[in-house]
N, C-alpha and C positions, 0 to 999 in steps of 0.2 A: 647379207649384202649381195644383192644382186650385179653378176659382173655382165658389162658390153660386150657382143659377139663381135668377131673379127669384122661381119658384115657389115654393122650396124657401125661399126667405128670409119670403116672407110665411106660408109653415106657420110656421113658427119664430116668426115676431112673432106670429100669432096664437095660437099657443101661448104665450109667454111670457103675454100680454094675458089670455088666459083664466086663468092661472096667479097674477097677480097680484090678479084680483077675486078669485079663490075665498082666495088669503091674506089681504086684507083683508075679506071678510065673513062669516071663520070663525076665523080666528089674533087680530085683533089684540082684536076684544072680551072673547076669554075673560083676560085680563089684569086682571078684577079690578076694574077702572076701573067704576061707575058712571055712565051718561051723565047724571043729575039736578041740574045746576047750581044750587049757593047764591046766595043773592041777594047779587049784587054787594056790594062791601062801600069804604062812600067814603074820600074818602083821608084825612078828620081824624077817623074813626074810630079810629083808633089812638092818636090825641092820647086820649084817655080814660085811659090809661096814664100816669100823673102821678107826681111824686116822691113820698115817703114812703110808699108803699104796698109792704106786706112782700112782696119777691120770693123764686118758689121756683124749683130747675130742678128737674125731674126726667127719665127716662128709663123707653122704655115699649116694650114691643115686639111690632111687629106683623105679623102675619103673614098673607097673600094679596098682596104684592107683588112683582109678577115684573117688573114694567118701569120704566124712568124716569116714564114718564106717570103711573106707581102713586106711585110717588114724590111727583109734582106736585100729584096727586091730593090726596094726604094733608098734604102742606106748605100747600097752598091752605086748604083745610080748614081747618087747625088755625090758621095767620094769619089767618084771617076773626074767628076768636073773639073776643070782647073779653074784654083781661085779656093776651094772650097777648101778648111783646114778642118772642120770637124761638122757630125753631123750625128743628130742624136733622133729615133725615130719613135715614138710611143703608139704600139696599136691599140692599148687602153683609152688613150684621149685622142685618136686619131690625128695625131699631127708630126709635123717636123723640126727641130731646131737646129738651125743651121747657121753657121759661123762663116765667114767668107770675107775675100778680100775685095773690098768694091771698086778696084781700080781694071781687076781682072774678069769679073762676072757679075752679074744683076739679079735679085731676086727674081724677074721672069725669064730668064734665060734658066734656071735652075726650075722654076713651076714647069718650063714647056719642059724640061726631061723628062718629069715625075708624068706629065701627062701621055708626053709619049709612049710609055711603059705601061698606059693603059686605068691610071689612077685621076682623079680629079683634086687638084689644089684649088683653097680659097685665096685670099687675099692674105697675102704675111702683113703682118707686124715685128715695126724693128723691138727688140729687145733694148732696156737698157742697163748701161752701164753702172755694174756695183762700184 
């Protein structure tokens, strides 16, 4: 068996090295992702979500998500909202399910986030109730 000289292993690492900035500062941004962080959102913000207020689900689907972080992206998003009590994101079937209380947010009040962040929503459908 033939063994790698010192030289030939450091081509190679630096090759890999150079191979890896050039994937990271050309692969991984075109994914869609937004870099413009929402403003934090605190953790009894969600307590605003109170009983008797009418809940809806509905389903939405959106399309520019090619990675988990697109994913993240849009889950983050759409949980920051108030109103919104759950929100479940599928990059397999590109779309959204999202639960919310309709006295506090509207299904396109929730699309213009997702769009602002740089993704494209269709038309929701409500879900119905089991």
């Amino acid at each position: 068996m033939k063994s790698i000289s010192l030289f030939k292993m450091s081509a190679l690492t630096k090759s890999f090295g150079l191979f890896s900035f050039i994937f990271m500062g050309f692969v991984l941004p075109s994914c869609g992702q937004q870099t413009n962080q929402s403003q934090p959102v605190e953790a009894n913000a969600k307590e605003q979500v109170t009983a008797g207020l009418s809940v809806k689900t509905v389903t939405m689907p959106v399309e520019g998500m090619s990675c988990s972080a697109c994913v993240s992206n849009v889950k983050k998003t759409v949980t920051a909202l108030t109103g919104v009590q759950n929100v479940a994101v599928s990059l397999e079937k590109r779309q959204a399910t999202i639960t919310y209380a309709q006295e506090q947010i509207s299904p396109e009040q929730i699309s213009k986030a997702i769009n602002d962040k740089g993704y494209k929503t269709g038309q929701a459908r409500e879900e119905k109730k089991q």
